[in-house]
Structures are given as C-alpha cells and as structure tokens.
C-alpha positions in Angstrom: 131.0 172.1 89.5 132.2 170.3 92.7 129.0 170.1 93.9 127.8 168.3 90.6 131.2 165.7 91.4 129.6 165.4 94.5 126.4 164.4 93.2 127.5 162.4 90.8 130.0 160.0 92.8 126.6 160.0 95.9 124.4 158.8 92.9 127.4 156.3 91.5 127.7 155.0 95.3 123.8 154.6 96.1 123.6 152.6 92.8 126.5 150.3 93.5 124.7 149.6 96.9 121.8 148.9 95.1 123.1 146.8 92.6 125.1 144.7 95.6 122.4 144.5 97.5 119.9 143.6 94.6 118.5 139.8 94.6 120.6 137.2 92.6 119.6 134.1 90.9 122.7 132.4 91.5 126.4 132.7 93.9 129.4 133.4 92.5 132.1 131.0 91.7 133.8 132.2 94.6 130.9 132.2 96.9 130.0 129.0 96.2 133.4 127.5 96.6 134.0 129.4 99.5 132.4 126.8 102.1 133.1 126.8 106.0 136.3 125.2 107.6 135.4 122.1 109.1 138.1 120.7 110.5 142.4 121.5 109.9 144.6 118.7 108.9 148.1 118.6 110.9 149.8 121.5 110.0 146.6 123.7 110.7 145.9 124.0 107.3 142.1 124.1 106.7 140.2 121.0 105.4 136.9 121.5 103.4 134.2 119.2 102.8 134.3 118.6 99.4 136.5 118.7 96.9 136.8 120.9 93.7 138.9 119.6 90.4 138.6 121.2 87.1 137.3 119.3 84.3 140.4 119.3 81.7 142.2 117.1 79.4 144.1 115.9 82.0 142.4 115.3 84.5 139.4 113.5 82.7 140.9 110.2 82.6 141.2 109.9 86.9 137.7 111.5 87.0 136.2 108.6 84.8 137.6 106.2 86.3 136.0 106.7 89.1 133.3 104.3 90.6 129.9 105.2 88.6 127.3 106.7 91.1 124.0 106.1 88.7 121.2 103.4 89.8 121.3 99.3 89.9 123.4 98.1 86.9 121.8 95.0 85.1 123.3 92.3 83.4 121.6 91.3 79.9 121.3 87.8 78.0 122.9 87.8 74.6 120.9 86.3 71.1 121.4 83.0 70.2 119.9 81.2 68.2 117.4 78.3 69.2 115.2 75.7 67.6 112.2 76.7 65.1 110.3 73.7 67.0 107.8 74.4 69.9 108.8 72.4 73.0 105.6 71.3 75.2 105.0 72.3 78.4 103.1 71.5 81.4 99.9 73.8 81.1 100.1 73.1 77.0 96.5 72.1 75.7 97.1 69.0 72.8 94.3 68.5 70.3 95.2 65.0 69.1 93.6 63.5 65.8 93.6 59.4 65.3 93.0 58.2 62.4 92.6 54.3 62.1 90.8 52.4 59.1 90.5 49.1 60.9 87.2 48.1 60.5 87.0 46.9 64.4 89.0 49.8 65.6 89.0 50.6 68.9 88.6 54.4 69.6 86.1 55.1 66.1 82.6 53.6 65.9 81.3 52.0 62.4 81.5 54.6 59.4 84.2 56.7 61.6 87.5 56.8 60.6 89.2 60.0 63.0 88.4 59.6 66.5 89.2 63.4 68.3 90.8 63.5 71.5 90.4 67.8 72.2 91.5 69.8 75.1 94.3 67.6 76.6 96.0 69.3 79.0 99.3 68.5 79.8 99.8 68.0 83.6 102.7 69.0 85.8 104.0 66.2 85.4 104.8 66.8 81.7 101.9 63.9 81.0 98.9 63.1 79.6 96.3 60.2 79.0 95.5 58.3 76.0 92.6 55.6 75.8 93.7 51.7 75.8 97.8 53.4 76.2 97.3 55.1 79.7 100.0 57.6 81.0 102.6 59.0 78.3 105.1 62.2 79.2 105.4 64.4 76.4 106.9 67.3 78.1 110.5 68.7 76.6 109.3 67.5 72.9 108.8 69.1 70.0 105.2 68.8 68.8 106.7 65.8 66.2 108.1 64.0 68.4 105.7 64.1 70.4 103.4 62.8 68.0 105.7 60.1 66.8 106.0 59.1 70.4 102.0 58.6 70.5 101.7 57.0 67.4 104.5 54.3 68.2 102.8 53.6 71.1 99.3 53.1 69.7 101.0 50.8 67.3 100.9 48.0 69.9 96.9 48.3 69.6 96.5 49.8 66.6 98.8 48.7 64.0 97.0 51.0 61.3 96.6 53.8 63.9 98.3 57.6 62.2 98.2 60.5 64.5 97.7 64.3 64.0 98.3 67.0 67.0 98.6 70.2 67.7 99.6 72.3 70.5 97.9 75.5 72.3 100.6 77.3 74.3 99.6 77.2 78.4 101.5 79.5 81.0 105.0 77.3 80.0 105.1 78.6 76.3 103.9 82.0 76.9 105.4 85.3 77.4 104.1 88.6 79.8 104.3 92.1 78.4 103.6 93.8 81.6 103.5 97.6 80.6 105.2 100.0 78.3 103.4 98.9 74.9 100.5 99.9 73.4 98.8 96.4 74.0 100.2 94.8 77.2 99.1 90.8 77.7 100.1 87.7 77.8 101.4 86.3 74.2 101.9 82.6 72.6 105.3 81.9 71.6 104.9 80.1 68.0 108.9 78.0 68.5 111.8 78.7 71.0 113.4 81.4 68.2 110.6 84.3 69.1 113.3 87.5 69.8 112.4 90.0 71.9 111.8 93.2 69.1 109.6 90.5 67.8 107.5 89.9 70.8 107.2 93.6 71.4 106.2 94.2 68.0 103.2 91.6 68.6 102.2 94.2 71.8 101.8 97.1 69.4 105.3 98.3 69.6 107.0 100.3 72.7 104.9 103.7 73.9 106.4 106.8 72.2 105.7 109.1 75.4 108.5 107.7 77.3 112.2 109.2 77.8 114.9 106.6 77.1 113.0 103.6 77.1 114.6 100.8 79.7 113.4 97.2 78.9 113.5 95.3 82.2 113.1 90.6 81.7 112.2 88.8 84.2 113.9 85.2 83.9 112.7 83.2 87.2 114.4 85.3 90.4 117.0 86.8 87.5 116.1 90.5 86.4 117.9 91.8 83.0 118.1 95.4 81.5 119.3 97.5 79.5 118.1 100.4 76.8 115.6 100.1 73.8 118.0 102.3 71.8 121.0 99.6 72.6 118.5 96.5 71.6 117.8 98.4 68.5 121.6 99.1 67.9 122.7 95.8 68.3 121.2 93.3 66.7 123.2 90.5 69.1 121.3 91.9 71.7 118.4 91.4 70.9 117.6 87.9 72.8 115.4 85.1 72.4 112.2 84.9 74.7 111.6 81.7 77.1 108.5 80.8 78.1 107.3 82.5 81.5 109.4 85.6 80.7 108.2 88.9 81.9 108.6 91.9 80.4 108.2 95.3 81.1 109.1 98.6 79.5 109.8 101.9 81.6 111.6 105.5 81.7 115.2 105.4 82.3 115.1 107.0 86.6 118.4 108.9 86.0 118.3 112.7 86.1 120.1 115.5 86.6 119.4 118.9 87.9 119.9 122.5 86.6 120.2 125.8 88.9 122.2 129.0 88.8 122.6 131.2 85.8 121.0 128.6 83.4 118.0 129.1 81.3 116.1 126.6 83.1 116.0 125.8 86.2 113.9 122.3 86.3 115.2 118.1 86.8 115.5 116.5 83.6 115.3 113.3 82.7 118.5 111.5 80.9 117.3 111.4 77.0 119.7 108.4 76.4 122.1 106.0 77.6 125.1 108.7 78.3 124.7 112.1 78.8 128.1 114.8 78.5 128.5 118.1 79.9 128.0 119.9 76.7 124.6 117.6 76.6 123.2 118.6 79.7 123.6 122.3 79.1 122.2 122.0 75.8 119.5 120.0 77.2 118.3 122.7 79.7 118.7 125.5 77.2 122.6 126.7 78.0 123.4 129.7 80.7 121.6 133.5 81.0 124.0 135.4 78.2 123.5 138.6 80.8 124.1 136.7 83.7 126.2 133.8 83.5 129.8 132.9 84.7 131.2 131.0 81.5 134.2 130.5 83.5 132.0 128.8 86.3 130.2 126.4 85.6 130.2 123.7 88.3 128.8 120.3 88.3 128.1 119.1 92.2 128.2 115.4 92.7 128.2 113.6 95.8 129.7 110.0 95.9 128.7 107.2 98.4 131.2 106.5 101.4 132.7 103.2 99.6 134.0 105.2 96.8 136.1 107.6 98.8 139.6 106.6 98.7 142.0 108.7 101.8 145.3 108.4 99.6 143.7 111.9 97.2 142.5 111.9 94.0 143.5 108.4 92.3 142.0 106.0 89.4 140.3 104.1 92.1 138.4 107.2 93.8 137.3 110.6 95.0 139.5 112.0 97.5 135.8 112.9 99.3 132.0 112.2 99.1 131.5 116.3 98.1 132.6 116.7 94.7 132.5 120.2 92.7 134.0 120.0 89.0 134.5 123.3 87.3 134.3 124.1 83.7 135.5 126.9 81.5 133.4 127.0 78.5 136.1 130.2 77.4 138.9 127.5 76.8 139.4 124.8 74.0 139.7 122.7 76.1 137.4 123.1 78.4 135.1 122.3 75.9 136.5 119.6 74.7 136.7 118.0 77.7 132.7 118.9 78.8 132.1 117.2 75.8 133.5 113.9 77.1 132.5 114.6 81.3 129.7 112.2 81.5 127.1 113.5 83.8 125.5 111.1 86.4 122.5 110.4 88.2 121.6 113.2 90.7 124.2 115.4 89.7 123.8 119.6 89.8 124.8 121.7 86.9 125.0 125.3 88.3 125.5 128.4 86.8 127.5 130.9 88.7 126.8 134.6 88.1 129.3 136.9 86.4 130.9 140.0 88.0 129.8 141.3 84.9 126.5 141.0 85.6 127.0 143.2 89.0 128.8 145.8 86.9 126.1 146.3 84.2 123.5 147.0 87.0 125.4 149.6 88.4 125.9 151.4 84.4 122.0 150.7 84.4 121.5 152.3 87.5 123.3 154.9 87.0 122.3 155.6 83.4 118.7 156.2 84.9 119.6 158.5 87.6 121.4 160.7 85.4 118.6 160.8 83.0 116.7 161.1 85.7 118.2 164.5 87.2 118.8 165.9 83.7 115.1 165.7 83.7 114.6 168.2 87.0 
C-alpha cells in the first residue's frame, strides 16, 4: 500500500511539472504586472515603468479625463442654409440667347430674330465679351442677375433687345468625390443649397465594404472630418457643398489589439465612433471559458510624453506613459464600469490566464496516468 502512495504522489508530482512546464497562451495577472525595478524613488522604494489602476466606478471619471490618445481630431462645418440661386464662376461656360425684333438689328441678319452667343467662358477675371457692349463682369451673380445686367446694357444699342442665358458649371461650381463611392467624379452643383448626403447620393452612395466610414472635405488648405454615422445622425451636420470642395470617403485608422486568453487574437478595426470595454471583448469574441483570468483582464495603453503629469494620477493626466487598467468581469461593477471605459487607438486588451487553468491540467494529467496504470 505504501508503495502504491508512493506511486501515486511520483505520478501527482511528474504531472504538476508537466502541467508547469506546459506552453501558455498567455502570463498571469501577476506575471504580467510583475515588471523589472527600474529605478527607486527616495526612500528606496521601487519605481516601475508603468502604471496599473483598476477600472471602477471611481476611478473612471480621472481616467476619462485624461488627454485622448486616438489620431488627428478634425473640426467640421455646420448646415446652413444658402441661396437656391447658382452664383457664376470664373471657368462657368454662358450660352446667351438675344432676341431683338428690330428690323435693322445689329447682331440678327434679315428674317432672324435670336442671335446665339454659345460657349462663353467666363475668364478669371469673372468677365466675358458681348458684341457692340465689350467687357461685362458677371462673376458673384446669380444667373438672373446676371442676365438683367446684360440685357440693361444692350438697351443702350438695342432698345428692343431681351436676353435668355444659361449657365454650365466650370471647376468654380463643381464638387470632387475623390473615393469611397460607388461612382467617384467630378459633379455640377445645380445652386449653393446642394448638402453633402445629397452630393454623395449623386456618386452612387458611400461603399458598403468599409468599417466606420470617415468623410474627410477639403475646403482650400482647411481639411474637415468626422463620421458617416454622425452626418446621418444629425441632420445639422450635414453641410452645404462649395464649389471646389473635395471629398473623400475612407475607414476610420483606429484599432485596437486583442492577445492573451481571448478567443481571438487579431487587430480590429473600431466599428464606430466609440468603442467600450465590454465592446471590444465582444468584438473579438470574449475570453477562453477554460483558460481565462475573468479577474484579469488588462487593457495596456501607452500615452505620449505631453500627457504625463509628475503630481500622480489627476484629471489633467497619467501619472506615466505605461498604463495597465485592470478589470474584474466577476464584480458589478466592474462591469459596469467596462461598459463606460472607452478604448483607444492602439490600445491591448489581454487576457491573463487562470490558475485554474494550471490546476485542471494537472487533474487531466493525472486522470490519464491513473487510467493509464490501471490498465498494466
């Protein structure tokens, strides 16, 4: 019988080697929090690189206060409302009509009574010709008054003189959709009221392969942003189109990275404008039920230099660069609080490994060499 004891405890300490010594997918919380001394303050008391602060309801307010670390923030142009009315441009083509029913008129021959002036093109310096009137600037008008302004001035020749014209849209009264549509080009803009959704529309609407659509408007040396999903939101947003805009649609660039004890281990894209704790674990399919530390789940974030703020963990900053927050999916409030922990740009979620895990290898272990030797 001792013998068997023997046996048995040899066989129980081989497999808790094993098990020890077996390959891991991830640290534990303690390993992974356990970093080098790198320097000791005063007192000799160690200092460590980075800093570690539990994601609760109490500390979530100085957390996200902190200075965002995602990409370039832009500013955005609200609606408002403009003129129905064209305004000409340089570039503008006119087609102007004069009709004139003097019988000695001096732009139709006998029997005409519409003498066609096509393909004017307004120079850059807002002017074009007209026969027997010379140089007229039409440039900032509305197509009417524009046309008023031609006939007035024919009057002085022509008393009986009525004008027609129209207006082709050059490069001043246009609008670029660069990419992210299903037909990118170069579009007309009918008045000064033409909104953005409605401009897209008129490119075949915004691709449906991409992640979180970003619109990006280029005003001049100005560039404006923000998401598709807010333009569609709010209908203030959504802002009216000046001639020689750009536009271009893209993928939002934020991500965030998943490693450890999670199901997947892979970067993924941000699927909207904010993105929680509880959202990025359900995004990359939660943490290994047989593996997982529920208790230990860090988020690693590292802020830039500027942010850092040598006074300790305050509203205006990070008390370092290296920044590990825990959470405890075990605890009300640790839930709670994931839920409301917005994740940022580059950040790690990490799954730490359960002791657990350790322990049910060495009961697997074991299980087989017992079976095993009850087999001999």
């Amino acid at each position: 019988m001792t013998r068997l004891y023997r046996s048995l405890a040899g066989f129980i300490l081989c497999a808790a080697l094993a098990a020890c010594n077996s390959p891991r997918g991830a640290g534990f919380q303690s390993e992974v929090l356990a970093a080098e001394n790198t320097t000791t303050d005063a007192n000799g008391d160690p200092i460590y690189d980075f800093a570690v602060f539990p994601v609760t309801r109490e500390s979530l307010p100085i957390i996200q206060s902190w200075p965002a670390n995602n990409l370039r923030q832009y500013k955005w142009i609200a609606h408002q409302n403009q003129p129905q009315s064209l305004l000409i441009s340089p570039g503008d083509t006119l087609q102007v009509a004069i009709w004139d029913t003097e019988e000695n008129s001096l732009l139709t021959g006998a029997g005409q009574r519409v003498a066609e002036l096509k393909d004017m093109k307004v120079g850059s310096d807002g002017r074009i010709f007209l026969p027997f009137v010379g140089s007229l600037k039409v440039s900032g008008m509305s197509p009417q008054t524009a046309r008023e302004q031609i006939q007035a001035t024919l009057e002085n020749v022509m008393p009986s003189a009525q004008v027609q014209l129209n207006v082709d849209p050059g490069r001043g009264n246009t609008a670029n959709l660069v990419s992210g549509v299903s037909n990118p080009g170069v579009f007309p803009l009918a008045d000064r009221n033409v909104s953005l959704l409605t401009l897209l529309s008129s490119g075949g609407g915004v691709s449906p392969n991409l992640v979180n659509p970003q619109v990006r408007l280029f005003r001049g040396s100005q560039v404006y942003g923000l998401s598709l999903s807010r333009l569609f939101e709010e209908p203030e947003l959504d802002t009216v189109v000046q001639g020689g805009d750009r536009i271009l649609i893209e993928e939002d660039e934020r991500y965030f990275l998943s490693l450890g004890a999670t199901t997947r281990e892979a970067l993924h894209a941000f699927p909207k404008d904010e993105v929680s704790a509880l959202d990025a674990l359900s995004i990359v399919g939660g943490v290994s039920a047989a593996r997982a530390n529920p208790q230990g789940i860090l988020i690693l974030r590292e802020y830039p230099a500027s942010a850092v703020r040598a006074a300790g963990p305050t509203p205006d900053g990070p008390p370092q660069e290296r920044v590990v927050f825990t959470i405890d999916l075990t605890k009300a409030d640790g839930l709670f609080s994931a839920a409301k922990f917005k994740i940022q740009s580059g950040d790690l979620v990490y799954g730490t490994e359960s002791p657990l895990g350790t322990a049910n290898s060495i009961v697997g272990i074991v299980g087989n060499l017992l079976l095993a030797r009850a087999r001999i």
